[in-house]
C-alpha positions in Angstrom: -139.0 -22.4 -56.4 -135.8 -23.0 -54.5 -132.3 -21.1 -54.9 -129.2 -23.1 -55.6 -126.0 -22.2 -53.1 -125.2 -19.2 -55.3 -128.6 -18.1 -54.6 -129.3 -18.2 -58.7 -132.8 -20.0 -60.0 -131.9 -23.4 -61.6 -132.3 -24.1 -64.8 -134.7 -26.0 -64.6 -136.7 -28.0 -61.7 -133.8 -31.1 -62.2 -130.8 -28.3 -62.1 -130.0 -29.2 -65.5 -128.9 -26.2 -67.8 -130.5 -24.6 -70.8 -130.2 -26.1 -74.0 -128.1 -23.9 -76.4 -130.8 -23.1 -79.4 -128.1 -23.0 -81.7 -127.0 -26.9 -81.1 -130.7 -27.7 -80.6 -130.7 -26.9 -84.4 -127.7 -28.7 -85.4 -129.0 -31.4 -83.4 -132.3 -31.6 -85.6 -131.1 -31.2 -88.7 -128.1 -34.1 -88.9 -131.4 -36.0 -86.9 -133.5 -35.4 -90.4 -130.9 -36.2 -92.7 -130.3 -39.2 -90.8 -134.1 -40.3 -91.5 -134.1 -39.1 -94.7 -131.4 -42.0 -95.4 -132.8 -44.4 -93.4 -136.2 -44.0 -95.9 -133.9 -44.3 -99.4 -131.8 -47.7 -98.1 -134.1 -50.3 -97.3 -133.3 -52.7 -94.6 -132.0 -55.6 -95.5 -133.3 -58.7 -93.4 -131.5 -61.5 -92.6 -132.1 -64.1 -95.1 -131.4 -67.7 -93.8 -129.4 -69.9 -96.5 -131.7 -72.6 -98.2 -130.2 -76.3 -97.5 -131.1 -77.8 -100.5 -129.6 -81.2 -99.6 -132.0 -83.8 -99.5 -130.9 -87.6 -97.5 -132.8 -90.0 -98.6 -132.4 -93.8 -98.1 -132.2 -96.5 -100.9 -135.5 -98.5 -100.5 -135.3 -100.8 -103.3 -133.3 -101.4 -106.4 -135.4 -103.1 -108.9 -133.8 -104.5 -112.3 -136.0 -103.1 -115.4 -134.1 -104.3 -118.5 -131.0 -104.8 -119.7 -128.2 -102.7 -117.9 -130.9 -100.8 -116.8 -131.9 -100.1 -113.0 -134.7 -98.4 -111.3 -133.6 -97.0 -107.4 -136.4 -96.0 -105.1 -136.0 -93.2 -102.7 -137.6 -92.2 -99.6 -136.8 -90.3 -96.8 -135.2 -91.8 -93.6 -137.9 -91.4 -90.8 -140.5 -91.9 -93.8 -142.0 -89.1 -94.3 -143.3 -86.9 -97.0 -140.9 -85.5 -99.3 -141.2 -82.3 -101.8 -143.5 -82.2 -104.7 -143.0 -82.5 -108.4 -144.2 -82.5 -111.3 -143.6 -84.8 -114.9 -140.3 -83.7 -116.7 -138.8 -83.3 -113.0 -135.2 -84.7 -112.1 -132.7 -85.0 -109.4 -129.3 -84.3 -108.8 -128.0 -87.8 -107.6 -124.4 -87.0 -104.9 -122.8 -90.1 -105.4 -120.5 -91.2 -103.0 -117.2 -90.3 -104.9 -118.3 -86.7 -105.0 -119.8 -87.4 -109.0 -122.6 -84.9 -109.5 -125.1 -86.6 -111.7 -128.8 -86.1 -113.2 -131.8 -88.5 -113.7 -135.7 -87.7 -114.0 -138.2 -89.2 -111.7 -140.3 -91.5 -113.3 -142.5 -92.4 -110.6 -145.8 -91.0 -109.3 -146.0 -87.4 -108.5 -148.9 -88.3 -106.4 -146.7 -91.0 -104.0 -145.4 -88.6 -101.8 -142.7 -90.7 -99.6 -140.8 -92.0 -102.7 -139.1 -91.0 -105.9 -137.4 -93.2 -108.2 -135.1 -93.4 -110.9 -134.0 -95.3 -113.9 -130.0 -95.9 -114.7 -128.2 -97.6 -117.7 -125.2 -98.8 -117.0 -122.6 -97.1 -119.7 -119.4 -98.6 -118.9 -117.7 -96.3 -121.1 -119.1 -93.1 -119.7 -118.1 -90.8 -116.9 -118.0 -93.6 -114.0 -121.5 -92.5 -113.0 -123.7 -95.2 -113.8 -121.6 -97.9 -112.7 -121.4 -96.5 -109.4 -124.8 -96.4 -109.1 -125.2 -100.0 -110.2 -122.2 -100.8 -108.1 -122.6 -99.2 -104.9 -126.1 -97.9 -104.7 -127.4 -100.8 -102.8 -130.5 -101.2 -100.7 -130.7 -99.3 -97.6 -127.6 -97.0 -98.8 -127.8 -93.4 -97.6 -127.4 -91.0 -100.4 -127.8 -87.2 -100.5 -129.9 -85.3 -103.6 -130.7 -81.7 -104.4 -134.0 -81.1 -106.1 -136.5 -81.7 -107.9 -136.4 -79.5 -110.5 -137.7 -79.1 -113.4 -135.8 -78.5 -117.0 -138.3 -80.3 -119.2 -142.1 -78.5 -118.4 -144.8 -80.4 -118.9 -147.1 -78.1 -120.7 -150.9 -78.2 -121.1 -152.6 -79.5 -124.7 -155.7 -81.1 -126.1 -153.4 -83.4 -127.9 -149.7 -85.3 -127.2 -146.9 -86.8 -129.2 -144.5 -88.8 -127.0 -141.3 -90.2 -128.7 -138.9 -91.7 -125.9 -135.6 -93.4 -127.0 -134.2 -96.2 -124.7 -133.8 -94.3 -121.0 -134.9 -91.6 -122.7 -138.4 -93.2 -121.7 -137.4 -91.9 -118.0 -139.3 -88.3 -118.3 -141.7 -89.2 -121.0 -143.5 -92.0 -118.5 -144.8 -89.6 -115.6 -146.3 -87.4 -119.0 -148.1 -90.0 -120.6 -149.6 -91.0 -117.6 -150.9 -87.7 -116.7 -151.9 -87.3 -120.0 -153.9 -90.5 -119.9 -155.5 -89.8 -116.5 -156.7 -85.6 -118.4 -158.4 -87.6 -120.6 -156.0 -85.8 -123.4 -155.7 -87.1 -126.9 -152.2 -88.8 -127.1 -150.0 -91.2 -128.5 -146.2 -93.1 -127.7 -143.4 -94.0 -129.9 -141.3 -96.0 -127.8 -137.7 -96.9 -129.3 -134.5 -98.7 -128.6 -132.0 -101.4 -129.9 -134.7 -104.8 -128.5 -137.2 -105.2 -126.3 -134.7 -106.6 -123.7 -133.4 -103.2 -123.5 -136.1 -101.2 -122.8 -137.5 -100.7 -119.2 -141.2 -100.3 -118.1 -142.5 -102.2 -120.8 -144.9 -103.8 -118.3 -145.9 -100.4 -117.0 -146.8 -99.5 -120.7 -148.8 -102.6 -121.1 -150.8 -101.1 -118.5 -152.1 -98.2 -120.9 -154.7 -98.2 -123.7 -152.4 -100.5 -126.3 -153.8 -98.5 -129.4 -151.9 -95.2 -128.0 -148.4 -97.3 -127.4 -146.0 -97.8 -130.2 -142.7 -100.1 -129.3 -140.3 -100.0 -132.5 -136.9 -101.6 -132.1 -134.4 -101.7 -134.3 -134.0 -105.4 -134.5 -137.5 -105.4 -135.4 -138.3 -102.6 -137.5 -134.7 -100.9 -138.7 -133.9 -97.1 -137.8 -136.7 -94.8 -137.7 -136.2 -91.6 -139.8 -138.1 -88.7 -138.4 -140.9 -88.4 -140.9 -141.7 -91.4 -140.0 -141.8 -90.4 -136.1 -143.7 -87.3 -136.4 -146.5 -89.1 -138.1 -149.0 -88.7 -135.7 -147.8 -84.9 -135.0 -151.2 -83.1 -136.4 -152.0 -79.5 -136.1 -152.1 -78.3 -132.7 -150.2 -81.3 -131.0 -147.0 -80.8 -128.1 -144.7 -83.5 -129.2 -142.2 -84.2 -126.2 -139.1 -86.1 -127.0 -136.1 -87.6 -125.2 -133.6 -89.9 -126.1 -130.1 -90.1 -127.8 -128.8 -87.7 -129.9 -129.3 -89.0 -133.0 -132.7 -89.6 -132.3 -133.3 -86.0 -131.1 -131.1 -84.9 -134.6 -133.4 -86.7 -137.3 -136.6 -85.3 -135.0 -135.6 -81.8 -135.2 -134.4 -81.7 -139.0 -137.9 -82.9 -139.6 -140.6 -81.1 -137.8 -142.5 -78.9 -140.2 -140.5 -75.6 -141.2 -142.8 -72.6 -139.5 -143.8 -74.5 -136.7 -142.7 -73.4 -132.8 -139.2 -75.3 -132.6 -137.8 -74.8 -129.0 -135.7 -76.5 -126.2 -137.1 -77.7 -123.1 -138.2 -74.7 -121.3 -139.5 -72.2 -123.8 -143.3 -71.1 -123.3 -144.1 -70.5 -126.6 -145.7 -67.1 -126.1 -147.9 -65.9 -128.8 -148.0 -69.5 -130.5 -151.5 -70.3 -132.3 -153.3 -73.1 -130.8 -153.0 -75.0 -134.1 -149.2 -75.1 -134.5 -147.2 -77.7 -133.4 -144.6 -77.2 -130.6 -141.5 -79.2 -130.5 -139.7 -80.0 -126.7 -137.0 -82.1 -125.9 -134.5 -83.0 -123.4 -131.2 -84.1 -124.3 -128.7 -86.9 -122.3 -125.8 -84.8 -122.6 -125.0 -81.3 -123.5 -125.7 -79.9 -127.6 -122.4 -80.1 -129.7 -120.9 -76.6 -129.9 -121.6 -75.0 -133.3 -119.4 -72.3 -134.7 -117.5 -72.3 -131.8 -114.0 -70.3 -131.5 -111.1 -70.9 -128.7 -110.9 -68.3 -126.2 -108.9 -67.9 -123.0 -110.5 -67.8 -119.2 -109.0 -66.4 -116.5 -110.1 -67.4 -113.2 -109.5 -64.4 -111.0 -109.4 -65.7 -107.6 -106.4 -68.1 -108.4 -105.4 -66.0 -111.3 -105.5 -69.6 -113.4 -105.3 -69.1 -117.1 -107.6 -71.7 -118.7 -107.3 -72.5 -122.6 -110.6 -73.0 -124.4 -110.7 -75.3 -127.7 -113.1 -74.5 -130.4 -115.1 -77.4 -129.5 -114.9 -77.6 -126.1 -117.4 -75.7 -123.5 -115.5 -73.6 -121.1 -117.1 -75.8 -118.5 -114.7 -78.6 -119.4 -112.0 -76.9 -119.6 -112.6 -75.1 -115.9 -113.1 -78.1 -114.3 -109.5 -79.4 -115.6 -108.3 -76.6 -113.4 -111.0 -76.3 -110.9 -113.1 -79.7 -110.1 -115.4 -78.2 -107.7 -116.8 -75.7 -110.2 -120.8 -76.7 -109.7 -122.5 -77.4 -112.9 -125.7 -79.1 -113.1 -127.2 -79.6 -116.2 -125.1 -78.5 -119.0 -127.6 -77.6 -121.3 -127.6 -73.7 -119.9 -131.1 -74.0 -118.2 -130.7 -75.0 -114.1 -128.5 -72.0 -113.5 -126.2 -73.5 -111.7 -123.0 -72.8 -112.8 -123.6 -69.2 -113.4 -120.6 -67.2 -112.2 -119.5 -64.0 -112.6 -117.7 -61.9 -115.4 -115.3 -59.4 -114.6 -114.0 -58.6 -117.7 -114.5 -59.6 -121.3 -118.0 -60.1 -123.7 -119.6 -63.4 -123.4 -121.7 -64.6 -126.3 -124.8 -65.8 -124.9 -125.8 -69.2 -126.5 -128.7 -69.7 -123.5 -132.3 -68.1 -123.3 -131.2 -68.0 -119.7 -128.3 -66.6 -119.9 -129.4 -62.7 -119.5 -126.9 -59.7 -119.1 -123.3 -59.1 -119.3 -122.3 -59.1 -115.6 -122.3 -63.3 -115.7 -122.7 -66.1 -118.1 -123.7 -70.0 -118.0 -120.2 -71.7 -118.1 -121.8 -75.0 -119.4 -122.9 -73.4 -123.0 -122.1 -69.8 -123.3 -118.4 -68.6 -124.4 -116.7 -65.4 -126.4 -116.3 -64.7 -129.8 -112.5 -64.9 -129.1 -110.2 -63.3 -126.6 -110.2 -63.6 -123.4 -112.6 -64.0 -120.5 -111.9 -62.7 -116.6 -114.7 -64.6 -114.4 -115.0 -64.4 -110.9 -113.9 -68.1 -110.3 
């Protein structure tokens, strides 16, 4: 061993000098704690955001009935787009920045297209006529989906009651009931025949299980008389206007399962009936009270009528508040609440930290959401 110029022994063999013990034991412990921390916060990985933006091209517009247009979708290069299943819809981006929603009433097996039915309402939201005015063949438009708010559920036995449009979800069911070899029948409704699309498609289908009742024809149907062939043990699906979903509802069987489109049923016997239905436009608000929001990133103060959802009134203040389906099942326009109790009028709508805009409100007072 050699002798440094002072003629001491180094350290060690690289002249470095002794580590202290007492910072050798500083230095370990503030080391464990360190791990100790590392094991109670996970580690976060980056999560990359989900484009949920579909463009698809307009491949054909096809006339079905009266005011009534189907659109066929597929995507640019032609290739296969994303599953779904019956009781599936889209969120159509319309050119004018309307957000609107329509069920595919294609084939979930057909891969490379989805369509969609529209009825011109002239006196609606400008939505329609948009698509019927602007939504022309080989137009590119942008969608989000599919999802599904209306499940199509599993049963030995089917009772399908479709008013008008309303026919849009109820077609894809019927003919994945026919193809299970399930027990099922159609009530089809509407003001005429002229009116009501994919007659032809029906025509297709065992006649015995189709029912077309028009009111020219055959008066108003009461809903005794459309829950006829509702026996023990059948899923009876409906979709149409309100009035039709009204009369339906006041007379399924007291006892039976009665729920909105996306309840399960748990615990439900095999011989009850179960009632689902999907709705055109959002429930009219019962019991409601007025309330005031307060948008906390503007600090808007927002005024909320008894009958009104706080939805509408937000989007008076704030258009580009996203909403969806306004019947408090997609989730999206779930925000945030920073102060105030919401009453929750949505199966979905869980804990006290947000709320769905579209149904849920307060039982007076005021509202702070993170807007």
């Amino acid at each position: 061993m050699t002798r440094n110029d002072r003629g001491a022994i180094p350290p060690d063999l690289w002249g470095r000098r002794s580590r202290d013990p007492f910072w050798v034991a500083v230095n370990a412990f503030f080391n464990g704690v360190q791990r100790v921390r590392s094991l109670r916060t996970p580690v976060i990985p980056y999560v990359r955001p989900v484009d949920r933006d579909l463009t698809v091209v307009v491949r054909e517009v096809r006339r079905e009935a009266a005011d009534v247009v189907s659109l066929r979708l597929g995507a640019p290069d032609g290739g296969v787009l994303p599953a779904w299943q019956p009781g599936c819809h889209l969120d159509l981006l319309l050119p004018s920045g309307r957000r609107r929603q329509y069920s595919l009433c294609g084939d979930p097996a057909d891969r490379r297209s989805y369509r969609i039915a529209v009825r011109r309402l002239p006196g609606g939201g400008g939505g329609s006529v948009e698509v019927h005015d602007e939504l022309s063949e080989g137009r590119t438009v942008t969608v989000q989906g599919p999802r599904n708010a209306f499940p199509f559920l599993a049963s030995e036995s089917y009772l399908f009651l479709a008013g008008g449009i309303g026919i849009t979800p109820i077609l894809p069911m019927v003919q994945a009931a026919e193809r299970a070899g399930a027990d099922w029948r159609l009530v089809y409704t509407g003001r005429s025949r002229e009116t009501l699309p994919f007659l032809d498609e029906l025509a297709e289908l065992p006649a015995s299980r189709v029912v077309v009742r028009t009111d020219d024809e055959h008066g108003l149907p009461d809903g005794t008389e459309l829950l006829r062939d509702a026996g023990a043990g059948t899923a009876v699906y409906c979709c149409g206007p309100a009035p039709m979903i009204d009369v339906v509802r006041a007379a399924f069987s007291p006892g039976t399962s009665r729920s909105p489109a996306t309840s399960r049923f748990p615990g439900t016997s095999r011989s009850a009936r179960t009632l689902h239905y999907e709705r055109f436009a959002p429930a009219p608000i019962v019991d409601g009270r007025p309330f005031t929001v307060e948008l906390a990133r503007t600090g808007t103060v927002v005024d909320v009528p008894a009958g009104e959802s706080a939805l509408e009134a937000i989007r008076r203040a704030a258009p580009s508040v996203a909403y969806s389906c306004r019947q408090g099942f997609c989730g999206t326009c779930r925000v945030g609440v920073l102060d105030g109790t919401v009453d929750q009028r949505a199966a979905s709508d869980q804990g006290d930290d947000s709320m769905l805009v579209c149904v849920s409100r307060t039982r007076g007072g005021r509202l702070t959401l993170d807007l």
